[in-house]
C-alpha positions in Angstrom: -27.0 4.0 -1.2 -23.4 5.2 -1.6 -22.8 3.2 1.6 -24.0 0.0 0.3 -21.9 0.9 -3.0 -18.8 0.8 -0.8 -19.3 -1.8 0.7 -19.2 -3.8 -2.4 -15.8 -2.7 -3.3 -14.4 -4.0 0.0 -16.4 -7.5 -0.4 -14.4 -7.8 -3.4 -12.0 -10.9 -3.7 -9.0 -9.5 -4.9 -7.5 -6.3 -5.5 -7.5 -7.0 -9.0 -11.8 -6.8 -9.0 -11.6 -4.3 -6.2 -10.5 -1.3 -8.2 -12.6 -2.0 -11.6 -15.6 -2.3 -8.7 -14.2 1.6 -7.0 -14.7 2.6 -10.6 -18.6 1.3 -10.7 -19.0 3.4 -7.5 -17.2 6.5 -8.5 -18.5 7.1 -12.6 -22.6 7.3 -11.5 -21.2 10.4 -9.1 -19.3 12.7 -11.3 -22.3 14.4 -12.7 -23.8 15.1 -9.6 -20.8 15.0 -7.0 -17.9 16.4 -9.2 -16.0 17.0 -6.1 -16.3 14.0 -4.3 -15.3 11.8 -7.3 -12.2 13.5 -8.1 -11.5 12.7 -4.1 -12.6 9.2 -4.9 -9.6 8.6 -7.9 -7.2 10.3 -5.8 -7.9 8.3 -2.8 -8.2 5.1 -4.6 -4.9 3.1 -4.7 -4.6 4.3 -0.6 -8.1 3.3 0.0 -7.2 0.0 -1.6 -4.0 -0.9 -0.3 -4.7 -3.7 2.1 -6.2 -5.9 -1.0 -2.8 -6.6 -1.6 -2.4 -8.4 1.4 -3.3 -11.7 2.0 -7.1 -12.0 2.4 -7.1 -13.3 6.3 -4.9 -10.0 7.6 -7.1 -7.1 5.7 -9.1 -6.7 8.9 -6.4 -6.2 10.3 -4.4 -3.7 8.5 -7.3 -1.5 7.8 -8.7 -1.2 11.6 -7.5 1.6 13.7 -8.1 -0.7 16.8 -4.4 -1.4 18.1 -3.4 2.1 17.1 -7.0 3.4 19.5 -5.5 0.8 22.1 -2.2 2.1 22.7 -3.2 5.4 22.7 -5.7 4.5 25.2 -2.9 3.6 27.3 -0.8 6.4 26.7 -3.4 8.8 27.5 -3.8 6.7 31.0 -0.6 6.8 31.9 0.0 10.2 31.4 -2.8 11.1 33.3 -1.4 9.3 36.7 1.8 10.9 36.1 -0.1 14.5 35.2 3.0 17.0 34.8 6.0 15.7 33.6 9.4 17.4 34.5 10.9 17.2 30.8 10.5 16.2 27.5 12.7 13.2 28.0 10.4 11.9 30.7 7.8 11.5 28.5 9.9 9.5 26.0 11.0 7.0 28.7 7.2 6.6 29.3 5.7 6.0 26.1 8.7 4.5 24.3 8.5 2.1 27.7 4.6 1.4 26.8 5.0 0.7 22.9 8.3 -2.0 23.4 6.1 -3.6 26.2 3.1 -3.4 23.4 5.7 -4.9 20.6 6.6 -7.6 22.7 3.1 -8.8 23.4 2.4 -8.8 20.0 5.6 -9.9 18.7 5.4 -13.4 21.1 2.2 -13.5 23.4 -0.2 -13.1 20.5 0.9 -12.4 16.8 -1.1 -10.2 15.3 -0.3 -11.6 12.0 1.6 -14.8 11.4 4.4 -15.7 9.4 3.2 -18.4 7.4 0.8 -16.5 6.3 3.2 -13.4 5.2 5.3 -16.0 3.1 3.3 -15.7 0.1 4.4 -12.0 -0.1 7.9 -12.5 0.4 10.3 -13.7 -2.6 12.1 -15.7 0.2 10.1 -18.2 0.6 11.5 -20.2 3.7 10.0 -18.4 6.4 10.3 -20.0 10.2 8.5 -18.2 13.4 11.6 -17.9 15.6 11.5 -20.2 18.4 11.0 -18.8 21.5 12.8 -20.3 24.8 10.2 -20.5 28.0 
């Protein structure tokens, strides 16, 4: 049941309605639950920082997926080279795996676009950089 209560908070159009909805969730457990709602108010505004982004890049912003990914990576890398002689070995390794990450998603695939971004910007004239083939 508290599942399904959570769930309603993130279905929520706006941040604005999100947080009075965190607050329908959190007031029926602090009779039984003290604990876990004082976690809940102190949690909130983190737990409910990607409202204030534009509605298409929430699932983005609060999935652990690309973070899994390069990890992922790193991890298999590593394990091919299996000892490294010094510490700056492994920084030329996985710095060299997250700029070849940045680029793909900075120009094969943008993970969220510009347009889109505008609206959070107070410039408002906001180009994708043209990219020469």
């Amino acid at each position: 049941m508290v599942a399904a209560l959570l769930r309603s908070v993130f279905a929520q159009e706006t941040e604005k309605d999100a947080h009075p909805q965190w607050c329908v969730v959190a007031d029926p457990l602090r009779g039984h639950f003290p604990k876990l709602a004082a976690m809940m108010d102190e949690a909130e505004h983190d737990v409910l920082a990607h409202m204030a982004f534009p509605k298409e890049h929430r699932a983005q912003i609060h999935s652990t997926n690309p973070l899994e990914r390069i990890n992922g990576e790193v991890k298999r890398h590593a394990n091919v080279v299996d000892i490294f002689p010094n510490d700056a070995a492994i920084e030329r390794l996985v710095g060299a795996l997250l700029l070849e990450q940045n680029d793909e998603w900075a120009i094969t695939r943008r993970y969220m676009s510009l347009e889109t971004l505008a609206c959070m910007s107070d410039y408002r004239r906001v180009r994708p950089l043209a990219i020469t083939a």
